[in-house]
C-alpha positions, 0 to 999 in steps of 0.5 A: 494459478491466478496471481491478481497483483493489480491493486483495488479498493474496498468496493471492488474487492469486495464485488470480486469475492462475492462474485467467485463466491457465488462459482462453485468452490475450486478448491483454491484459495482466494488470497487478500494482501494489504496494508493494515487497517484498510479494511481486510477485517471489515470485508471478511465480516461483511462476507460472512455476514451475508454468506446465505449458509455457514460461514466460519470466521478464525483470526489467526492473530488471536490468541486462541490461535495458538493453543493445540488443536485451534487449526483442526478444531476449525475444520472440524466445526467446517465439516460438521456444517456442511450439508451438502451447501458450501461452507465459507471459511475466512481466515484472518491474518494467516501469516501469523501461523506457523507453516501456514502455507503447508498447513493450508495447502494440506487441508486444501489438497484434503478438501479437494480429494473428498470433494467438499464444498468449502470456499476459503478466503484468507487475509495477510498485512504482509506482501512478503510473507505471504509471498514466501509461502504462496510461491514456495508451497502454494503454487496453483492453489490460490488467487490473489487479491491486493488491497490499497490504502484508500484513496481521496475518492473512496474517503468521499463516498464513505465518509459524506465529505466533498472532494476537495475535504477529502483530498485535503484529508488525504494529504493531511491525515492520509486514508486509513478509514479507522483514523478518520473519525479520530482526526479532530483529536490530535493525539489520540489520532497518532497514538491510532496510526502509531499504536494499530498500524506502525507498530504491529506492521513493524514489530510484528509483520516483519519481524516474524521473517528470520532475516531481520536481525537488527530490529532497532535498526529497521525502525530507525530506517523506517523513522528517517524514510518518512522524515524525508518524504519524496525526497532524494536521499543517498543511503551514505545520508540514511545511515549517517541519520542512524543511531545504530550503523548498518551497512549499506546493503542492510539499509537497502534491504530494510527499505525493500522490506518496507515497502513490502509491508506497504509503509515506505517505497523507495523510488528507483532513478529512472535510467538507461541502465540498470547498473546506473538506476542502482547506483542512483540514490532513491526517493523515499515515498510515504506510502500513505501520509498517515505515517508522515503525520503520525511520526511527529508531536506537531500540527500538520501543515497547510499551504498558508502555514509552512508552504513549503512542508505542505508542497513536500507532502501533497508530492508524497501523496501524489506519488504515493497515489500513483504506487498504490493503484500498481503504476511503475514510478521512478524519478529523473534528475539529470543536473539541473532539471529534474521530473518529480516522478515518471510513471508508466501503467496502465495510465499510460506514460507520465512525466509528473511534476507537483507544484503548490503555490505560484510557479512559472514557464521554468516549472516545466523545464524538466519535464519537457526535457525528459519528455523530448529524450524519451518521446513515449513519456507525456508531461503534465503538472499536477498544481493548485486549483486555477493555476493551470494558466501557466502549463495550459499556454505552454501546451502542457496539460495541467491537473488539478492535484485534488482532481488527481488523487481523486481519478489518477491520470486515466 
């Protein structure tokens, strides 16, 4: 079994498959999780658009999919297409059949004793679920591939804007490609991320897994998560903003679960200890600032109206940055300094600190703290445009945050 957790974008995902696809068919399914609405759709249409022979395309949230014989009329249509070329078979959102990692681990067990050439690439907006069903059933059978949401440089090059408009975008309207033409109307733009994305990942994604048994309260969890982005919030704080009480463990799970579905990541303490790090409170992380934008009736900000939203929400992104392209982020406080997060990866060790607007040599006092206890860690501040002066005469290095979210820290 090939298990491929390292997240990718549109581009290169697209280049993987195409270039299994041309190996002769294995037998195992080729695996796509990710957000909604980042593209998974889009690929599998483009795959079957230039597949040289058959190519069958089958939703699995449609409602065909759910009358009686919809799974083996689809492998019947395959069959009667192979002849003698491999036949490609593109299941969309599978999470959504019943058992579908017995179904599929069946056909592929089927394929394989016939020896008919089929390739299968299967999609699913549900980390956890398919989780479930890839490790319990599936074992050896599959190779997985992870979408991120997109970031500002992929926003530039399809989109034709300069790099400073798409991070910019990034942090104000966030990178779901299907929102972006939508972005000059303001409220049909939130009703696209509320409608396409929040609802469905919520209301259907999770709420399909057994174990969620207050559905209100996973919503109303999620509605505090992104009021507060990249901020630390204490789970006795998360429950007190609720409507509907839950215990403490019930939040922390419904957080899990969000991350999971690739909304809301609640950060870890970076600590000595694992006893210490869990009962440290998290920092609640958008995982794309759509949904940060979306939650509200109001304009975005910008850094000269409310700078001080504005700086919260270039952190959200940054961070959100970080997690996205498979880093391992925490944060770090220790009264009164603190590091907006650390990362460790394949970028390296950072210890990051966001700062928007002016700053001062004391902007530097956390990291520099953290950096000196834990000598693997290098500091860098992530700032506006020519303000490096400042972290550059300290010794620091310094990063334009729009030249980060653009590359990251490689």
């Amino acid at each position: 079994m090939a298990d491929t957790k390292r997240p990718h974008v549109y581009g290169t995902v697209l280049d993987t498959l195409r270039q299994r696809l041309a190996e002769p068919p294995s037998h195992r399914v080729q695996l796509l999780a990710g957000p909604r609405q980042v593209g998974k759709t889009t690929l599998l249409l483009e795959l079957e658009r230039s597949w040289p022979t058959t190519a069958i395309y089958a939703a699995a949230d449609a409602p065909a999919a759910a009358l009686p014989g919809w799974w083996d009329n689809l492998w019947a249509r395959a069959e009667r297409a192979e002849q003698g070329a491999p036949v490609l078979v593109l299941l969309d959102e599978i999470q959504h059949l019943t058992d579908w990692s017995r179904l599929l681990k069946t056909k592929i067990d089927e394929l394989a004793r016939r020896e008919q050439p089929v390739h299968i690439v299967a999609t699913g907006s549900s980390a956890l679920t398919l989780g479930h069903g890839t490790h319990e059933t599936m074992a050896g059978r599959f190779e997985r591939l992870q979408l991120v949401h997109w970031q500002a440089a992929e926003l530039a090059a399809r989109f034709n804007l300069t790099p400073a408009e798409a991070a910019e975008l990034a942090v104000r309207y966030g990178g779901y490609p299907g929102a972006v033409g939508l972005r000059h109307e303001p409220s049909r733009w939130r009703a696209y991320v509320r409608d396409a994305i929040v609802a469905p990942a919520i209301g259907r994604d999770l709420l399909t897994i057994e174990r969620i048994r207050k559905p209100a309260l996973l919503r109303q969890v999620y509605a505090v998560a992104v009021g507060h982005p990249a901020q630390i919030v204490s789970l006795q704080k998360i429950r007190g903003q609720l409507r509907d009480r839950g215990a403490l463990e019930t939040i922390a799970q419904y957080l899990s679960l969000l991350e999971d579905a690739f909304l809301v990541a609640a950060l870890p303490k970076h600590a000595g200890t694992v006893v210490r790090q869990r009962a440290a409170p998290p920092k609640l992380v958008a995982l794309n600032n759509a949904l940060l934008a979306s939650a509200l009736d109001t304009d975005p900000p910008t850094a000269t109206h409310q700078p001080e939203r504005w700086g919260r929400w270039v952190e959200n992104a940054c961070i959100a940055m970080a997690w996205n392209r498979g880093q391992t982020v925490r944060y770090w406080r220790r009264e009164p300094i603190e590091v907006d997060f650390v990362t460790t990866g394949s970028w390296g060790s950072w210890a990051v600190e966001v700062k928007t607007g002016t700053y001062g040599p004391n902007a530097l006092r956390g990291v520099l703290a953290f950096c000196r206890d834990h000598p693997d860690f290098r500091p860098v501040i992530l700032c506006d445009p020519g303000r490096e002066t400042v972290t550059i005469e300290a010794g620091v290095r310094a990063l334009p945050w729009p030249d980060y979210l653009h590359r990251g820290l490689a």
